[in-house]
N, C-alpha and C positions, 0 to 999 in steps of 0.2 A: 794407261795409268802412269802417272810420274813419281809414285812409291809405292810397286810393288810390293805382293807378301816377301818377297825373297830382299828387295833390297833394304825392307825395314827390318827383317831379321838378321840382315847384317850387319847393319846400324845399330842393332843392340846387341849383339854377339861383340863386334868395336869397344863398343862401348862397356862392355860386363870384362873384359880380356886384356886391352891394350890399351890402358888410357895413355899411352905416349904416343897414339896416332893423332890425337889431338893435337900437340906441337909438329909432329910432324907434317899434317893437313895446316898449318898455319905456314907455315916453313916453303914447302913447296907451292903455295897459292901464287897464280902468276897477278901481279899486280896491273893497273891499268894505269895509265902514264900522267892522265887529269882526270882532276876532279870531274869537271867539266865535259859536257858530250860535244861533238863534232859540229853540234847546234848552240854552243854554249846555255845547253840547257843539263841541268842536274833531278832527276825523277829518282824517287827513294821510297819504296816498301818500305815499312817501319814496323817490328814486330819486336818490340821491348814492354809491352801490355804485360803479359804474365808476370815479370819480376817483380813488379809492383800489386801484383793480386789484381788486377784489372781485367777481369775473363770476360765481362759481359756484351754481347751485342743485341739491342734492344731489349726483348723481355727475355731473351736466352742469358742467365746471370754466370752462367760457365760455359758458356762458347768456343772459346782459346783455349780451354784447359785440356782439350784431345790434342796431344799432342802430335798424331802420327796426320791426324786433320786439317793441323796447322802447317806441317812442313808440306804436306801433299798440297795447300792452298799457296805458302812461301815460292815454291817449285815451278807451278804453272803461272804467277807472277815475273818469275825474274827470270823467267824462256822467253817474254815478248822483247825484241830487239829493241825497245824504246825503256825499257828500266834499265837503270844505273846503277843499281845495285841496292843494298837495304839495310837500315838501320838497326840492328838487333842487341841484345841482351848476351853476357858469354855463351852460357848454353846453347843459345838459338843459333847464335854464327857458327857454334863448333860442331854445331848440327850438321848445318847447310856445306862447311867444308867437308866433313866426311861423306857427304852425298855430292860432294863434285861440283858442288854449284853457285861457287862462286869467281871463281878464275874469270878476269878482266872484269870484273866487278869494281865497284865503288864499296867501300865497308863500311861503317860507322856505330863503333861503341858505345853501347848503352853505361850511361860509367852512374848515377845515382835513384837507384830503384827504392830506398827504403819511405820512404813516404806512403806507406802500402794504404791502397783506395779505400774509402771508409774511414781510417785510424784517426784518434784525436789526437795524434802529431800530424796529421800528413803534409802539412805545410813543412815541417821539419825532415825535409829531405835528404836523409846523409846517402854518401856516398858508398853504395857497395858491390858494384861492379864494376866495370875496367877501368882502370886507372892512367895516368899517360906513359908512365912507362913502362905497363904492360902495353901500350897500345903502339907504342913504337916497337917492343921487343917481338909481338904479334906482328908486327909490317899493316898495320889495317891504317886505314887513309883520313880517323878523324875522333872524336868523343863530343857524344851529346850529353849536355844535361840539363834538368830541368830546371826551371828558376819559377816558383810561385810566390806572386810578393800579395801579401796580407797586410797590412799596416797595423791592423789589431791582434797580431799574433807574431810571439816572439821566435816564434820558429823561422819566421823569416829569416833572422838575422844569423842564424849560423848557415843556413844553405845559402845564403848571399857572400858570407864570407869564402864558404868551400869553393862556392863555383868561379869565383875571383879567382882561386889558389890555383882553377884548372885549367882556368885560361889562360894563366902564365905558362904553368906549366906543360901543355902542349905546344904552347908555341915555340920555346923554347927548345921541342921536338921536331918544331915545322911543322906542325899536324893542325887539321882545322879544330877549332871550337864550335860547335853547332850548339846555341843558349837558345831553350824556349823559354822566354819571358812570358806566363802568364797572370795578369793582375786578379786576385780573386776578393770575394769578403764573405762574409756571415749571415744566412737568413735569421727569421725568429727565430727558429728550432736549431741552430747552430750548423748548418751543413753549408757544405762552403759550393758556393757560385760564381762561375767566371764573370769577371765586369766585363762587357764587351763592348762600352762607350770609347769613343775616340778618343776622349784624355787619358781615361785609365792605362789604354793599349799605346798611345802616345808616351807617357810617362813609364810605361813596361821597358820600352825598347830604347828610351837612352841612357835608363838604369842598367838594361845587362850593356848599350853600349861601352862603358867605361869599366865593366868588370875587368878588372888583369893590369898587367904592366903593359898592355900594349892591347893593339883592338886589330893585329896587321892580321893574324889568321880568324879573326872570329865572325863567323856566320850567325844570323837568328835564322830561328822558327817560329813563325807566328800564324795564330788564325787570320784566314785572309776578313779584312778589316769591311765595314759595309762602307765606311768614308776613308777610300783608299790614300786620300790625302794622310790619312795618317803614316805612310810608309815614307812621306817626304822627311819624318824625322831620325831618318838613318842614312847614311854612305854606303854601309857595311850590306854585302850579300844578302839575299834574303831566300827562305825557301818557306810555302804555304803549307801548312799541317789541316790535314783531312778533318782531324777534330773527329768527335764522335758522330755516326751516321746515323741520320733524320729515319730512315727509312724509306727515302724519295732519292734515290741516287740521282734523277733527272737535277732536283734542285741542288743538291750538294754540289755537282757537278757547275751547276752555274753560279753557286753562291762561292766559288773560287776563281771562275774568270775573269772577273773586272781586277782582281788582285794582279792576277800573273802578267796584263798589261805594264805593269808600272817598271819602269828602269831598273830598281833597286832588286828586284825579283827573277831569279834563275831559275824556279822549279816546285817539285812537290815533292811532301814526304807523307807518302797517307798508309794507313795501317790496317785498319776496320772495314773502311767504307768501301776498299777494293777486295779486300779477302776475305769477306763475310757477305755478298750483296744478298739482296735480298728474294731473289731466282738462283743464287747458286753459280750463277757463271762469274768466277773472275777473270777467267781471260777477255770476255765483254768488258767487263768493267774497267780493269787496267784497262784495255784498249781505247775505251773513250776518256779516259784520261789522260791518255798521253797524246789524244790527238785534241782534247782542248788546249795542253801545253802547246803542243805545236803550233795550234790555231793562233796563238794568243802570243808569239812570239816573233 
C-alpha cells in the first residue's frame, strides 16, 4: 500500500499542527534540472479536477472527492520511472510534498480553478490558485492555465485577458506557461460543448499563441486533434491532454497516438483516464501510456 493508515495519519496530524511544513516541504524539494526527460519526452499526471468542482469519472459524479483515494492513485502513478511529474492544484502538490513524492519531479501549478464545472460563469475563469510568484517563490517548474474561448459568452474576455497577464508574467520568472486553449459553444438547453472541428481547434491554438509579451516560455495543452494537421498551426511545444475518459481505455489510448507523432508534440498530461481506469489498475494504465509515448517518439 502507498498510503498507509500510519502515513495518512500523519499527513493529517502535519497537516492539523504544522502548517509551516508546507513551505518547508517546498523548500527542501530537490528540483529536477529539465523540463524535458532523457527522451525529450515530458509525461504529466494532472490532478487539478477537484479545484474546479470537477469529481466526476463517468457515472461516479464524485469520484476524486476521496481524497486519501486520490493521493493513494497520485502515488502509484508517479512511482513509474516513465512520469515526469504532475500537474496539480496547491493543496494537491502540498499533499504530495509532505508524502515525499515529488523530489526530481517535474511540478506544474494549477494557477485558474474558479470556472467551477456546471456554473453559468464557467467560461469566466478567474484566477485562484498559484500565481507566478508564488510559483517561483515555491521553486515549482511552471503554471497551467485554462483558456476556454466562447464567442458568445463575455466571460471570455476577461480570462483571455488574465491569462495574457500570466504568460508574461511567468516568463518573466523563466517559468513555463502551460495554455489549454479549448474552443467551446452552446447547445439548445445552454450547456457548453467542446467544438472539436479542426478550425475551431486551429483557431484555439494561435489565439493562446500570442497571449503575453512574448511566446519564448509558453507551451499548449490541447486535445489530441483527429486531423493532426491541425497542430501544424503552432512552433510552440505541445503536450496531449487525456480529456475526459470514454470508458474504453483501449480507444482513448489510441485516440492520442497519431497526435504524439507530430514534431511539435513532447508528451502527455492525463488525469482521469490513468487514475480512475476502469479495473482499477493504474499502474497498467500509466504503463501503457507511457509506452505508446515511447512508441510514438
Amino acid at each position: 500500500m502507498y498510503l498507509s493508515d500510519e502515513r495518512w495519519r500523519d499527513l493529517l496530524r502535519v497537516r492539523a499542527t504544522d502548517p509551516a511544513a508546507v513551505e518547508r516541504a517546498y523548500n527542501k524539494r530537490v528540483r529536477r534540472q529539465n523540463l524535458l526527460s532523457d527522451k525529450d519526452t515530458l509525461f504529466l499526471v494532472a490532478a487539478d479536477h477537484p479545484a474546479r468542482g470537477a469529481l466526476g469519472v463517468g457515472s461516479d459524479r464524485t469520484a476524486m472527492a476521496d481524497r486519501r483515494n486520490l493521493l493513494e492513485r497520485l502515488l502509484i502513478a508517479l512511482a513509474h520511472p516513465d512520469v515526469d511529474g504532475v500537474l496539480g492544484s496547491p493543496d494537491v502538490v502540498e499533499e504530495l510534498l509532505l508524502l515525499d513524492a515529488l523530489d526530481d519531479k517535474v511540478v506544474i501549478g494549477s494557477m485558474n480553478r474558479g470556472g467551477l464545472a456546471g456554473a453559468e460563469w464557467e467560461i469566466d475563469d478567474r484566477f485562484t490558485g498559484y500565481d507566478a510568484d508564488a510559483l517561483a517563490r515555491f521553486r515549482l517548474d511552471g503554471g497551467k492555465m485554462l483558456l476556454r474561448l466562447d464567442d458568445s459568452d463575455a466571460g471570455t474576455i476577461p480570462t483571455l485577458h488574465a491569462c495574457a497577464q500570466a504568460v508574461s508574467e511567468l516568463a518573466a520568472q523563466g517559468l513555463m506557461a502551460m495554455v489549454e486553449p479549448l474552443p467551446y459553444h452552446r447547445d439548445e438547453s445552454g450547456a457548453l460543448i467542446m467544438s472539436k472541428d479542426a478550425p475551431s481547434l486551429s483557431r484555439a491554438i494561435t489565439v493562446a499563441s500570442g497571449l503575453g509579451v512574448t511566446s519564448a516560455y509558453t507551451w499548449l495543452k490541447i486535445p489530441a486533434p483527429q486531423d493532426i494537421s491541425v497542430l501544424d498551426a503552432t512552433t510552440l511545444p505541445v503536450v496531449v491532454l487525456g480529456g475526459a475518459p470514454s470508458g474504453d481505455p483501449a480507444a482513448d489510448l489510441a485516440s492520442w497516438g497519431g497526435a504524439l507523432s507530430h514534431d511539435v508534440v513532447r508528451g502527455l498530461v492525463v488525469g482521469r483516464t490513468l487514475l480512475y481506469p476502469p479495473d482499477g489498475d493504474v499502474a497498467a494504465a500509466v504503463d501503457a501510456a507511457a509506452r505508446l509515448l515511447k512508441d510514438a517518439r
